[in-house]
N, C-alpha and C positions, 0 to 999 in steps of 0.2 A: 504494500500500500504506500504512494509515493508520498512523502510528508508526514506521514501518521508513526513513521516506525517508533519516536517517542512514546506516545500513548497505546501503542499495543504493548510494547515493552514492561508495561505499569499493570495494562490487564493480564499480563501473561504473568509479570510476576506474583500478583495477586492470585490468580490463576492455582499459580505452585504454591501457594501459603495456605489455600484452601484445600489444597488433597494433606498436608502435612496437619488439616484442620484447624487451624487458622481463619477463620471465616474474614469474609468481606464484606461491603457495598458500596458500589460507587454507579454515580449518577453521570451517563455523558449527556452532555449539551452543547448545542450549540442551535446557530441556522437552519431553515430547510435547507438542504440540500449540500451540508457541510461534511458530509459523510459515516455517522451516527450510526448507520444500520451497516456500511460498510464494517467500520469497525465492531462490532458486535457479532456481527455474523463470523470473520476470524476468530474470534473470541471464542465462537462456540466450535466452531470448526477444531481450534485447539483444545478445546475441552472434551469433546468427543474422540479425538488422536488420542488425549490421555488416560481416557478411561471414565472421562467423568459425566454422571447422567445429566440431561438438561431436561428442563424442564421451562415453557415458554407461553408467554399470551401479549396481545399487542391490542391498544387502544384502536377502535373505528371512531371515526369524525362524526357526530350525532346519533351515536351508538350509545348503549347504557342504560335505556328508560329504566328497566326493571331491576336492574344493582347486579353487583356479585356476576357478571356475566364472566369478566377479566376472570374472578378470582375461580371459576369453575374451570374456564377452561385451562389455567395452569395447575390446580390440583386433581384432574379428573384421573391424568396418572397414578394416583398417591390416594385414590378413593376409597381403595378394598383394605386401605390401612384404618379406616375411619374408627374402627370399631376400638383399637388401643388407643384412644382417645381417653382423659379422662370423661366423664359421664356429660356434663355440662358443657363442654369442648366440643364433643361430638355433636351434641342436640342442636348447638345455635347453627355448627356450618351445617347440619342437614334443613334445620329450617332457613339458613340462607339459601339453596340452591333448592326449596319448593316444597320441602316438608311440613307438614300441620305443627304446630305447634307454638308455644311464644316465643317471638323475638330476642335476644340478648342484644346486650350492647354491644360494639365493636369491638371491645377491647379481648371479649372470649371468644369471640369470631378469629379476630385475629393470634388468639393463642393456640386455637383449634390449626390455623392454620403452621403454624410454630412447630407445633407438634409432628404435625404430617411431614412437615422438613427434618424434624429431626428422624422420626423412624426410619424415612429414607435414604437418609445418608448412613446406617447399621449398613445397606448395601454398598456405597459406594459415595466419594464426595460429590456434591452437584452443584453448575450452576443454572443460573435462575435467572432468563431474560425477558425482561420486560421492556416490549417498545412502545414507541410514543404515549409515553406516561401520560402526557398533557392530553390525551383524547381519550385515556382510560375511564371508564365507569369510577364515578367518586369511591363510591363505596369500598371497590377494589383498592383504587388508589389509596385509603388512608389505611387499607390493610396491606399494601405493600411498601409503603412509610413506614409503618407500625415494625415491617420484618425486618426492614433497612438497617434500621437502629438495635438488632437484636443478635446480629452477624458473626459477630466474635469469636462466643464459645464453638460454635460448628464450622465443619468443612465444607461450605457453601457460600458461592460467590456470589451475590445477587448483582444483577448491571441492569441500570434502566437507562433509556435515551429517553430527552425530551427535548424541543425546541425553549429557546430561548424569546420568551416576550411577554409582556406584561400582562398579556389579560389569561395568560397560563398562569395557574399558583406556582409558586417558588418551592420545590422540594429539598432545596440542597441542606438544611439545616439537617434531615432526616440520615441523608448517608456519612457511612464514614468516610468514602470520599470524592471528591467532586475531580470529573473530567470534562471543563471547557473546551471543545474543539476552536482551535482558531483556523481564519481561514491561511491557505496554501501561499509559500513564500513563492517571492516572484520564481527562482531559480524553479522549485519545486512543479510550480504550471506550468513551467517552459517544459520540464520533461514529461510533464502529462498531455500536452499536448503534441510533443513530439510523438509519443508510442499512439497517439488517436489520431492525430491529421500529420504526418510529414512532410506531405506536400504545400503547407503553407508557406510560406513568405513569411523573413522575421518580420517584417513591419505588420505583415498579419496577426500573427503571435502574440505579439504585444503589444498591440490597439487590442486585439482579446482575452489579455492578462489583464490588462488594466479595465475594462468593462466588467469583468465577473469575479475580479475584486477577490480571488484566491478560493472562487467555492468551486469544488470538485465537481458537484452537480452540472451548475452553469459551463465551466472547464468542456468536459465530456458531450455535456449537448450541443452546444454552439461551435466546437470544434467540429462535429460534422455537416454544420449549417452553411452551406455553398455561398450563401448572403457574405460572410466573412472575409472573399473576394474583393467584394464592390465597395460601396461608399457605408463607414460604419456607420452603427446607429445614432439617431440625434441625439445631441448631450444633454436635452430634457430627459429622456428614457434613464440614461444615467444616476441620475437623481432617486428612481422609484428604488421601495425597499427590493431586496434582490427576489424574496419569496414572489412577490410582484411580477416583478422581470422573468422570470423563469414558468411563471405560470402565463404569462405573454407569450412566451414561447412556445410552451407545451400547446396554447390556443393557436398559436399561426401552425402546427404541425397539423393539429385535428381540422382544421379548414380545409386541409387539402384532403380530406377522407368525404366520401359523398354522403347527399342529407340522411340517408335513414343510418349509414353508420354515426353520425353526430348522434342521432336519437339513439342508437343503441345503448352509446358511451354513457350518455346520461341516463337511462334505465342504470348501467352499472354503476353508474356514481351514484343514484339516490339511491339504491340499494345494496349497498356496498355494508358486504357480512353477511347477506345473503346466499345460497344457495346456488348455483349457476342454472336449477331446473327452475325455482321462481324466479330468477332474472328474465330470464329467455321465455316464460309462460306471460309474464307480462309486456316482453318486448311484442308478442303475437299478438297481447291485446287493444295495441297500438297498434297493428299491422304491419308490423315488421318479425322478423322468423330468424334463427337461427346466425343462417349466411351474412347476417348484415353483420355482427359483431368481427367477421375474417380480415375485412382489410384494414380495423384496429391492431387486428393481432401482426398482421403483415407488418404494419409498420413499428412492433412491439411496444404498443400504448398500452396493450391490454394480453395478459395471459391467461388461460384457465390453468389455475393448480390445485388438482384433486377437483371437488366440489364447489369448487371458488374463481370467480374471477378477481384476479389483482391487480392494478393496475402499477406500470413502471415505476411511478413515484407517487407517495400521497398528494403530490402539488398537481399529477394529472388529474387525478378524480375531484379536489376542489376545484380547480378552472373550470373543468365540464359544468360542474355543479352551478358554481357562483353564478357563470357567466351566461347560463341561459336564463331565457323570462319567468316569471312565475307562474305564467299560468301552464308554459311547458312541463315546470318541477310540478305541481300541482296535479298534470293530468298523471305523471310517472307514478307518484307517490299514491295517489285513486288505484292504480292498476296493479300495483303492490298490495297495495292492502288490500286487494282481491283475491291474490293467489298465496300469499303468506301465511303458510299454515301460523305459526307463532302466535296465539292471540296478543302478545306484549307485543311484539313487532310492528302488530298488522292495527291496531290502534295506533301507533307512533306514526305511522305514515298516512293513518284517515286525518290524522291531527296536523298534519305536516301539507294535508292537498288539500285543509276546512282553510277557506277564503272568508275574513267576517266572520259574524259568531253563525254558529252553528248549537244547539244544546245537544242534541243528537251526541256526537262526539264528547264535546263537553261534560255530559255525563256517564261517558264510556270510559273517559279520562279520571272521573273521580272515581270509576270502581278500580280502577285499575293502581289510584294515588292510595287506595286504602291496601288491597292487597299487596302492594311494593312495601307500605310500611307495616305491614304485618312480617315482610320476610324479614325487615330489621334495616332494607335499604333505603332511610331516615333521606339521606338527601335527594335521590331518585324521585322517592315519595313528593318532597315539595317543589322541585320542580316541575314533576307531574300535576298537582294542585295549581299550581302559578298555570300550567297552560291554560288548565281548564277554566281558571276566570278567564283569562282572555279571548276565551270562547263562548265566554255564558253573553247571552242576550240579555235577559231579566235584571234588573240592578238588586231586587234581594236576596237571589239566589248567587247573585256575582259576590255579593258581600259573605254572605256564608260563607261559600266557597276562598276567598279569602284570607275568613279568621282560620280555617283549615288551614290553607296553607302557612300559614303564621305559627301554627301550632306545631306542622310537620318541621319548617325551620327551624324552628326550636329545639325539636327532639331532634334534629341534627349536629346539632351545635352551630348554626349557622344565627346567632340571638340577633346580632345586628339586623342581616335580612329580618329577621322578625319582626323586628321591633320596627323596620320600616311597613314591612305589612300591617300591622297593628294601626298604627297610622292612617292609612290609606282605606283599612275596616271601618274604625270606631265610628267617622261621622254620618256613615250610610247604613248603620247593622240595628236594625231594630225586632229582629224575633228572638224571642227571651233564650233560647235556647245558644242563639251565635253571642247575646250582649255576656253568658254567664263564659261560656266557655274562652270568650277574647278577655277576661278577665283574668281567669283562671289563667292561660295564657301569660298575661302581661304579667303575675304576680311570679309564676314559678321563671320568669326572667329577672325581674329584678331580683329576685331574692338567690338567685345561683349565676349572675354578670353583672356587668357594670352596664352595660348597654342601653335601658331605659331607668330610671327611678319608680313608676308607675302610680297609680292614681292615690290620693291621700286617701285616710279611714273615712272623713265627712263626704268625700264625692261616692266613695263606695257606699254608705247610708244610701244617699240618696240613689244610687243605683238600686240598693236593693228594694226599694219600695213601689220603683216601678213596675217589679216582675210580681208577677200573680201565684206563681209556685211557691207555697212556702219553706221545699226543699230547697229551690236555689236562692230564698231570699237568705236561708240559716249559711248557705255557701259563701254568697257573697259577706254578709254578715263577719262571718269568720274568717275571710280571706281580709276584710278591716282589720279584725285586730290581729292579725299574722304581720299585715304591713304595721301597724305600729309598733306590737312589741319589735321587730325584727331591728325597723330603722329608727325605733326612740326618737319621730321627730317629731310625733303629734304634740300641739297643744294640750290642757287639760278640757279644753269646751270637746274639741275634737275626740278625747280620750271620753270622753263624760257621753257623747252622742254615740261613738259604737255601745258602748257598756248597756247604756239606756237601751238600746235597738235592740241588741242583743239577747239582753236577759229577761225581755218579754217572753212570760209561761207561754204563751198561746204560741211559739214559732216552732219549738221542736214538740213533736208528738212521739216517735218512736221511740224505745229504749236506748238506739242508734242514735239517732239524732237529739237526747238529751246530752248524749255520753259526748259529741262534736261540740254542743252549745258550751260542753263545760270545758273541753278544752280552749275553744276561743273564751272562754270570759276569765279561765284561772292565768292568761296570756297575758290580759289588760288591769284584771280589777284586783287589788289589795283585797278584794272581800274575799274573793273567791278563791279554792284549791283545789286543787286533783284528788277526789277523793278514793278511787281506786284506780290504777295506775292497771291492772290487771286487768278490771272489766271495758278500759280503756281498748286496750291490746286486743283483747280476744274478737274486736270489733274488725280488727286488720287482719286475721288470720286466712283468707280466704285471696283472690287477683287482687295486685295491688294496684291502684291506678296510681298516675302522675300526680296528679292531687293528692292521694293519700299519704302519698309518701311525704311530702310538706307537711301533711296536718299529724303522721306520725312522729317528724320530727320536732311539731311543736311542743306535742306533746312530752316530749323528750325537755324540751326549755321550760316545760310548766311545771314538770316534776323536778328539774334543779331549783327553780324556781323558790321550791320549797327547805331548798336547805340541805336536803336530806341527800349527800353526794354519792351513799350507796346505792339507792334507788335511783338515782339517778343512770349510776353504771348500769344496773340489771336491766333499766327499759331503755338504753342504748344499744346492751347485747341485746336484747331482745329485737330488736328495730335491724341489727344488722342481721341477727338470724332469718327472719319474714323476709329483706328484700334479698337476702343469698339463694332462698329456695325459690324464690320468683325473678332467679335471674336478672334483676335490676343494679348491675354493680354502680350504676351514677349514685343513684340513693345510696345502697352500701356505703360508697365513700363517706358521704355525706355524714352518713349516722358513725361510721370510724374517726372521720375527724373530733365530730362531737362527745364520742367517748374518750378521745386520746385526751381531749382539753381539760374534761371531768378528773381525768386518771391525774393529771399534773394539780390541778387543785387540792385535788384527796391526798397529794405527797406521792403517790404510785409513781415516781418520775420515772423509772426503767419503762414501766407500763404504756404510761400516756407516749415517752421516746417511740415507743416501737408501734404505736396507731398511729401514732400521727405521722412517721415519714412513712407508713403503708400508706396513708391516705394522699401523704403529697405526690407518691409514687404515681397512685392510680389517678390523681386528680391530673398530673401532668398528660398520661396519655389520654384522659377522656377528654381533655380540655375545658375543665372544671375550676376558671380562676379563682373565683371566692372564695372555693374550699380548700383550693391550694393554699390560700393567702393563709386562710386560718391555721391549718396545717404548720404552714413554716412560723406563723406566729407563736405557736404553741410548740413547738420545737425549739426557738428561741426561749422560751422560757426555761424548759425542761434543761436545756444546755446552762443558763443562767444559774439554775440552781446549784449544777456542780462547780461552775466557774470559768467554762467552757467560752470564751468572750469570743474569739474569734468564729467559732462554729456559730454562736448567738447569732453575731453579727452577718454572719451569711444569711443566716436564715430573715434575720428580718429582711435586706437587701432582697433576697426574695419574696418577701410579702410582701413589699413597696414596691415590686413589679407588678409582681401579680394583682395588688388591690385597684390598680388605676388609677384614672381621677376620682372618682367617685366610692373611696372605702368604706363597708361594712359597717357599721356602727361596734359589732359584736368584736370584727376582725382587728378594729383601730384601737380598740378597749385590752384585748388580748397583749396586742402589739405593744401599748403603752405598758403593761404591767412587765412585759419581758424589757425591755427600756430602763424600767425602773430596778428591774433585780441589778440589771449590768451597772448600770451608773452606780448602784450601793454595791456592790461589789469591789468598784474601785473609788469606794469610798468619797462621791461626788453625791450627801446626801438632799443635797438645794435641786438637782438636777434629777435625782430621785423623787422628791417632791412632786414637783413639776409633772411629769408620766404618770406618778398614783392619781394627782386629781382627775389628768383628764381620764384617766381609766374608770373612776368612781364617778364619772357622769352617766356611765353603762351600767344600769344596777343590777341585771341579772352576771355581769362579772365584776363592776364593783366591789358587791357587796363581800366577796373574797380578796380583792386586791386590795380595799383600803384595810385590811388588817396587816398593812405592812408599814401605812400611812405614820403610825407612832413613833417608832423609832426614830422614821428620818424628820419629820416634822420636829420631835425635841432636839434632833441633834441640829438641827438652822435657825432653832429659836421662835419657833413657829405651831406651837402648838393648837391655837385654833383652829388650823387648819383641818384638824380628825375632827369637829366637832359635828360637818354634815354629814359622814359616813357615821360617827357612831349613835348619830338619832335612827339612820335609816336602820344600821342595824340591828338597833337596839326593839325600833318596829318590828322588823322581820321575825327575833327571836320571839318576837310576843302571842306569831302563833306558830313557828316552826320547831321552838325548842332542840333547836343543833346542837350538838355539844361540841362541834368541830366550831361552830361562828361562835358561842357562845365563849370559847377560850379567848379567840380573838378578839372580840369586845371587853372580857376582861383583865388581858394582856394587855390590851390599850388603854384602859383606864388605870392599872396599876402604873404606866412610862407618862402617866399625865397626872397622875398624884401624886403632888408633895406632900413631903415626911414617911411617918412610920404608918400612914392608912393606906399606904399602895402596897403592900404585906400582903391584906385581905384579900385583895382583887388579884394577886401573881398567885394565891395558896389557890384561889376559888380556879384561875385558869386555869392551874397544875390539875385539881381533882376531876374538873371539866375534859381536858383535854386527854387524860388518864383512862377516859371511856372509850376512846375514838380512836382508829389508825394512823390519824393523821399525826404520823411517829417526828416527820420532819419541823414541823409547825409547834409540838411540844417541845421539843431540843428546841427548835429558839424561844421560846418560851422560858426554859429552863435555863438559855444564857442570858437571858435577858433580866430575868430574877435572880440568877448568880453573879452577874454585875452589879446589881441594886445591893445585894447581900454585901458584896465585897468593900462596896463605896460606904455603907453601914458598919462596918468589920468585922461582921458573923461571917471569918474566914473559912472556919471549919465547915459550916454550911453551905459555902458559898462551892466551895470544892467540892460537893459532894454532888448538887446542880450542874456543876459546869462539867465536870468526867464523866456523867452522862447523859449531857449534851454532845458533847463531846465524841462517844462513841455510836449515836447514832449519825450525827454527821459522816464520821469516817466509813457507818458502813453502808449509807446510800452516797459515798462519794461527792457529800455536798462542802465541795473544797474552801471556799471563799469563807462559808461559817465555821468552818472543822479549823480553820488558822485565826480564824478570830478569837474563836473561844478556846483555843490551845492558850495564845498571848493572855489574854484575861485569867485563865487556870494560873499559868507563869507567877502574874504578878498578885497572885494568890496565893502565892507561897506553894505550889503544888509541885515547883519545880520542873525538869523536863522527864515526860515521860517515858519509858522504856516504850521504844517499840515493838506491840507484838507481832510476831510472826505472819504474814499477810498470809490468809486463806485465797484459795484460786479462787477468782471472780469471773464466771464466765460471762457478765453483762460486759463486761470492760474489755472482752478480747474478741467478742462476736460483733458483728455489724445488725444492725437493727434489722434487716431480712434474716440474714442468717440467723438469730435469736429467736426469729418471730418462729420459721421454720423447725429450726430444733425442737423449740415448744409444742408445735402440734404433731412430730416424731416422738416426743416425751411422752402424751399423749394416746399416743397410739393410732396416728393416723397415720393410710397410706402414702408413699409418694406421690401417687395419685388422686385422692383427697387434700392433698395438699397443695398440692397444682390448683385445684377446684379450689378452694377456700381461698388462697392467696394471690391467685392470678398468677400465676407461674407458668412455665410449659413444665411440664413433665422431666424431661432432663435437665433446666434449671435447678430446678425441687434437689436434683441428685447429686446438682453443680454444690451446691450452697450443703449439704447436709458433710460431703465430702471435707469441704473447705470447714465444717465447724468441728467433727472427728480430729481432724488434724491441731486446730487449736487449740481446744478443750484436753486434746492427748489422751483419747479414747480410740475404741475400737467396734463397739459394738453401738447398735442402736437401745439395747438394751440398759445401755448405760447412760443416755441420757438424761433420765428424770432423776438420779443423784446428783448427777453432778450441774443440773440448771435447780436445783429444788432453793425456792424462795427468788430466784433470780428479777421476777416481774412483780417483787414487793410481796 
């Protein structure tokens, strides 16, 4: 290949890294016609010489409707493996490729596909080519993103080509490596076109170097263009982009072919991915036959291979396409959809020749936007919806149709688009059924993107009073106070009108719908609480909708709500169990984050470490910002506590990415309290200040973070400052009775009582805090009463506080306290203490997956279950269980639960 030996050099050596199992991925790009498939096809060519399997699918240009097309036809080799799949792995790729059942997310789509790579390479290493990514089916495509980045451990090269331009997505963040084709140095054209045309003229040569501008495409066509003789082309032509120029070209070649072969070309251009029997059955129903397609192939525009016609370059089939009239594409696309067994196919093209609305089609369109997002192919789906509005004739069925599609963007991850659909719904949607569901809609965006804000509690009142149903009035009702508690930005008039709305007897009738009213009102109203947390649950046992899953995690904030951070934990396991077995891993995340943030409050810090970078884990490929942010907020914390600044500080740097403009209320509040461990860490406690208050503006995390507020407030001189925190909390205890807040409240009043009356209030916190796990929050406790003792000079007593403070610090590894209250022991007279002997700590030498993993091998779960539960592929699970064996310095699996016993607190 003239000019390329560079970049084959790179495939090939990647090539050989991948049979020694070395995995790869790298992404070419460039121009049409820069050489992409050239190079690739060597690729494969060498990879086949060496023994190694390939495995292959390529994007078609308005191909796709129905998802998953790409990703069948590269796994269809790798099918009869299907069944060594973990259980969940298997189900989602069978119902992606037409199986009954519910949808998964993407991300076990794409493990399932993970998986089938790896079984395959037990035979032999493979690669994996994927062309023209940028025309591939989305769906595919963000499952072969997904495998890009996943390359490593296996002996599998993955290589995709794409064109270079803007309104293609940008993949290259995804591979590990990126292959830019540039175009051909002069020297380099010269000898490409010496071995195509020798008989040129230098001045031929290079007036045609310089016009095609170094692309090998251009090079090789125009070099047998006889025109290259005579007077070059105008220097306006010059100017156009070269995909242009070349498809100019491929058009002056098809003009010389006669009229009914032009018709033929274009039957195969709008039917391109087709069958070569329904090309040619619709060429006849045009009245043209067979024979007409020959003097294409004569001049090699057009090949049949196998079942297929292909044309010489994808820039031949778009010019044919582009560049004839609409009503020609129009009648092609009618005559396709006649003979196209496919029923997805043969809809795409009734949609493609409907001129004007049409509802006929349009509503062919929405069965077909439903059944697409049943297989789980989310973006398919709304672009399918999008057509069909732009086919509906009726303006209220155009709006339905609409909030549909707004909804289907969404469950794509596409919020943005959403949230402009949303827009373009609200002022035309008047049937109760699209105004509750474009709500529903709006809320589960704002409340999981930064993308809209969405409507206050007072516009949702008054929404709900327009509808006649009093199951969607209790809906929208509740979606009010879901946005207040969430974004604490209601007024009290506003907070006072849901509560009023809401807790009218006469809205919920059913035992259901009492058990929803209370979790919206235990959301908003000081009155109200969760009074069974159980009969809550047992409500969600059964398909979980998108809604539910919000109104189960609320209920998850209504139950902290309460003080009570063990129940708190059990209805977050609870909440991750229901959305695991319904296959909902977005919500999973969601409720993992939520319990990891729980687990760091409660002092669990190994606990809450290992949820929450599961959850950032899963938040990053699902593309779940908010929850990512929380996540890394709440990991900054857990780091904070040991003393961990620089990890801290990644991680917040991460949630200040990930938050955007517009951050969380929950996430900013999180954020600040990890802010304020680090700043009192490095004993900066004005600037600690500072973080607890804004943190203690967010009273469902407040009301835990300003029990930190005393220390540093007396140490800046500034004790007033605890005084809004400890009314609120002082409220809170009055009907939650915590014994974990209850210490804190009276930790705080003993750091804010002079003399010998702050005694009472450190004895009461000690007995308070004595009932509770919260082992971490007692040790400071206990230094903080062993300082007070020691400034008093009840040394003896003071020692006896602060050594075990002291050894709880050291054995959750919470370093910054364990050196404070060593110094303070010191000048206790306790002297320096003998070090004892350090016990192996396997939290301290596992990586947060690998601990997570060990644990449910501790357990007794298979490698296979545990793939399933943690989103793993299967040989991951055995990558990490390996890598923890060797740390740990064991051998058996049997030996795990000794040596992790107590490790997650």
């Amino acid at each position: 290949m003239i000019g390329r030996d560079s970049e084959f050099g790179e495939l090939t050596a990647l090539l050989d890294s991948a049979r020694r199992g070395e995995g790869a991925s790298v992404l070419v790009s460039g121009e049409a016609g820069i050489g992409k498939s050239l190079l690739a096809s060597a690729a494969v060519e060498t990879a086949s010489s060496a023994g190694l399997g390939v495995l292959s699918c390529r994007g078609i240009r308005g191909a796709g409707a129905a998802g998953f097309e790409g990703l069948h036809e590269l796994l269809l080799p790798l099918l009869d493996r299907v069944d060594a799949l973990p259980p969940r792995q298997r189900t989602a790729l069978e119902v992606a490729f037409g199986a009954e059942g519910e949808p998964a997310d993407r991300l076990i789509a794409g493990l399932a596909a993970l998986g089938l790579l790896e079984k395959a390479t037990a035979a032999s290493p493979i690669m994996v080519l994927v062309e023209d990514l940028h025309w591939l089916d989305r769906s595919t495509a963000e499952i072969v993103t997904f495998l890009a980045s996943r390359m490593g451990d296996m002996p599998v090269l993955l290589v995709a080509t794409t064109r270079v331009d803007p309104v293609y997505p940008d993949h290259r963040l995804h591979f590990g490596h990126h292959l830019p084709l540039a175009p051909l140095s002069e020297e380099d054209a010269l000898n490409l076109i010496d071995g195509r045309a020798p008989a040129m003229t230098t001045q031929q040569r290079h007036r045609l170097v310089a016009y095609a501008r170094g692309n090998p495409l251009a090079l090789t066509e125009w070099s047998a263009d006889p025109s290259w003789t005579e007077e070059p082309p105008p220097i306006e032509r010059s100017r156009l982009p070269m995909g242009k120029r070349l498809e100019d070209s491929f058009l002056a070649e098809v003009a010389l072919l006669p009229r009914a072969t032009r018709r033929a070309l274009l039957v195969a251009a709008a039917g391109e991915g087709a069958s070569s029997h329904e090309v040619i059955r619709a060429a006849r129903n045009l009245g043209l036959d067979r024979g007409d397609f020959a003097p294409a192939e004569s001049f090699g525009l057009i090949t049949l291979t196998g079942d297929t016609y292909r044309f010489r370059h994808p820039l031949v089939a778009s010019a044919v396409y582009d560049n004839a009239d609409s009503d020609a594409r129009a009648r092609v696309h009618a005559e396709l959809a006649v003979v196209i067994d496919d029923a997805v196919r043969a809809v795409q093209h009734r949609a493609a020749a409907a001129v004007g609305w049409d509802e006929n089609v349009a509503r062919e369109l929405e069965v077909l936007a439903v059944a697409t997002g049943r297989r789980g192919a989310r973006t398919e789906a709304a672009a399918t919806w999008r057509r069909s509005v732009a086919l509906t004739p009726v303006a209220a069925e155009r709006a339905r149709r609409t909030v549909m599609a707004a909804e289907a963007a969404r469950q794509a991850g596409a919020t943005a688009d959403a949230a402009v659909l949303l827009a373009e719904a609200m002022p035309v949607v008047h049937d109760e059924g699209s105004l509750v569901q474009a709500a529903r809609t709006e809320l589960l965006i704002a409340t999981t993107s930064t993308a809209l804000q969405g409507r206050r509690g007072d516009e949702l009142v008054e929404l709900s009073r327009t509808l006649s149903d009093p199951a969607d009035r209790l809906e929208i009702l509740i979606w009010a106070a879901v946005r207040s508690y969430l974004r604490q930005d209601s007024s009290a008039e506003i907070t006072r009108a849901v509560i009023d709305e809401l807790g009218r007897p006469d809205l919920a009738v059913t035992e259901e719908q009492r058990v929803l009213q209370g979790i919206g009102l235990a959301l908003i109203s000081p009155a109200d609480r969760i009074t069974s947390a159980e009969k809550a649950l047992s409500i969600f046992q059964g398909q979980v909708r998108d809604s539910d899953a919000t109104l189960l995690n609320c209920l998850a904030f209504a139950v902290e709500d309460t003080d009570d951070l063990t129940e708190a934990v059990r209805v977050w396991t609870a909440e991750i169990d229901i959305f695991h077995r319904s296959a909902r891993t977005s919500d999973e995340t969601v409720a993992i984050a939520g319990r990891g943030t729980v687990h760091v409050t409660a002092n669990e810090i190994a606990a809450g470490l290992a949820d929450s970078e599961h959850a950032l884990r899963l938040s990053s490929d699902l593309g779940m910002s908010v929850v990512g942010a929380l996540a890394a907020a709440n990991i900054a914390r857990a780091r904070a506590w040991r003393g961990e600044q620089e990890l801290a500080t990644s991680a917040l740097e991460t949630c200040t990415e990930l938050s955007g403009l517009m951050p969380v209320a929950r996430v900013e509040a999180v954020a600040s309290w990890a802010s304020a461990q680090m700043a009192a860490n490095e004993r900066r406690p004005d600037e600690a200040l500072v973080h607890l208050l804004k943190s203690v503006e967010h009273p469902p995390i407040g009301i835990w973070a300003g029990g930190d507020l005393a220390d540093v407030a007396v140490r800046v001189g500034r004790p007033e400052a605890v005084e809004g925190w400890l009314s609120m909390a002082t409220t809170a205890l009055a009907s939650s009775d915590s014994d974990h807040l209850a210490m804190l409240v009276e930790r705080s009043r003993a750091l804010l009582t002079p003399g010998s009356a702050a005694r009472d209030h450190f004895e009461q916190a000690i007995r308070r805090g004595e009932r509770t796990t919260a082992h971490l929050d007692l040790a400071r406790t206990r230094l903080f009463f062993g300082e007070w003792l020691r400034r008093d000079r009840r040394i003896m007593e003071a020692r006896d506080h602060l050594a075990a403070a002291l050894q709880v610090f050291e054995a959750h590894h919470a370093a910054p306290l364990a050196r404070r209250t060593a110094q303070e022991l010191r000048a206790a007279g306790g002297g320096e203490r003998s070090q004892p002997a350090k016990s192996f700590d396997a939290g301290s030498v596992l990586t947060a997956q690998e601990l997570h993993v060990a644990r449910l091998a501790a357990e007794g779960y298979t490698n296979k279950q545990i793939a399933d539960r943690v989103y793993l592929s299967h040989r991951t699970v055995g990558v990490h269980l390996y890598k923890a064996y060797a740390k740990l310095q064991i051998s058996r699996r049997s030996q795990l639960a000794s040596v992790l016993e107590g490790v997650l607190d």
